[in-house]
VOGU-3710 file (C-alpha; in Angstrom, 3 decimals, decimal comma):
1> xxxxxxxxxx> 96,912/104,671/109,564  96,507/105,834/105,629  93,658/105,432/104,339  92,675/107,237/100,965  93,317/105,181/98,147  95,720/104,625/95,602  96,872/108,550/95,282  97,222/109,205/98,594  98,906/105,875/100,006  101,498/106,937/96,981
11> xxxxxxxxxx> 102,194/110,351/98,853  102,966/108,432/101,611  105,040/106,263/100,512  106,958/108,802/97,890  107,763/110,667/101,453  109,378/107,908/103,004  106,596/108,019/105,731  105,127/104,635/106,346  107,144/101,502/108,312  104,667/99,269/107,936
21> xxxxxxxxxx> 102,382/97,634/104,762  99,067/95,666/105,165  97,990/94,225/101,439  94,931/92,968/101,039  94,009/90,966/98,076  91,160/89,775/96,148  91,168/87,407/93,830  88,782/89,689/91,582  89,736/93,191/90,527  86,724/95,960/90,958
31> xxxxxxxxxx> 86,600/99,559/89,344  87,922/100,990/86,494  91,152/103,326/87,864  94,685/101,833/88,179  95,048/100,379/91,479  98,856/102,311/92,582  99,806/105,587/92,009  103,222/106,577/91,163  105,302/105,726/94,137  108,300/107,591/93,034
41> xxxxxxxxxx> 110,801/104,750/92,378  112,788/105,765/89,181  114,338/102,224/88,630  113,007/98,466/90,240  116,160/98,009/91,926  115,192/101,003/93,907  111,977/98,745/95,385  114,392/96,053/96,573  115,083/95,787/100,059  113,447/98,211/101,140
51> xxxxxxxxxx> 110,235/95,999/103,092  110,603/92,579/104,853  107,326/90,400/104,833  106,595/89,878/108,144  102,895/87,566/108,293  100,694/86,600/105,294  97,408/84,912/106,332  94,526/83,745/103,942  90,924/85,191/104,958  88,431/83,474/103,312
61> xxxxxxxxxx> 89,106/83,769/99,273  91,329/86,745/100,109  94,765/87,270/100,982  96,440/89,460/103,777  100,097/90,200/103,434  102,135/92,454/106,446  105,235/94,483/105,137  107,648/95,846/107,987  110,345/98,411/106,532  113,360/96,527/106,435
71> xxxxxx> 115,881/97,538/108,767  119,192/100,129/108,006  116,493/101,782/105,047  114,630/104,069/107,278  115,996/107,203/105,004  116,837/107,469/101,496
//
């Protein structure tokens, strides 16, 4: 478990260290900072299958979605 904010879940993720993604969303936006760091990816390709959605559930007004690495991309 990461938890940190948008800086440090970017570390993470620019060190190929997490297998799985749980994205919350609300359907307002709070604070003034960008919500995601630089993540590293030097082209969108790169972002392609690299996660498989694996459950996506509505709480409330807000939306859960569950990101599983996607198999055969567990190094770069």
């Amino acid at each position: 478990l990461v938890e940190g904010g948008a800086q440090t879940a970017a570390a993470f993720l620019r060190a190929d260290m997490v297998d799985r993604l749980l994205l919350y969303r609300a359907p307002v936006l709070l604070g003034g900072k960008p919500g995601l760091a630089d993540l590293g990816l030097t082209a969108l390709a790169d972002a392609h299958g690299r996660w498989r959605l694996v459950d996506a559930r509505t709480l409330g007004s807000d939306r859960l979605e569950v990101y599983e690495r996607a198999r055969g991309q567990e190094s770069h």
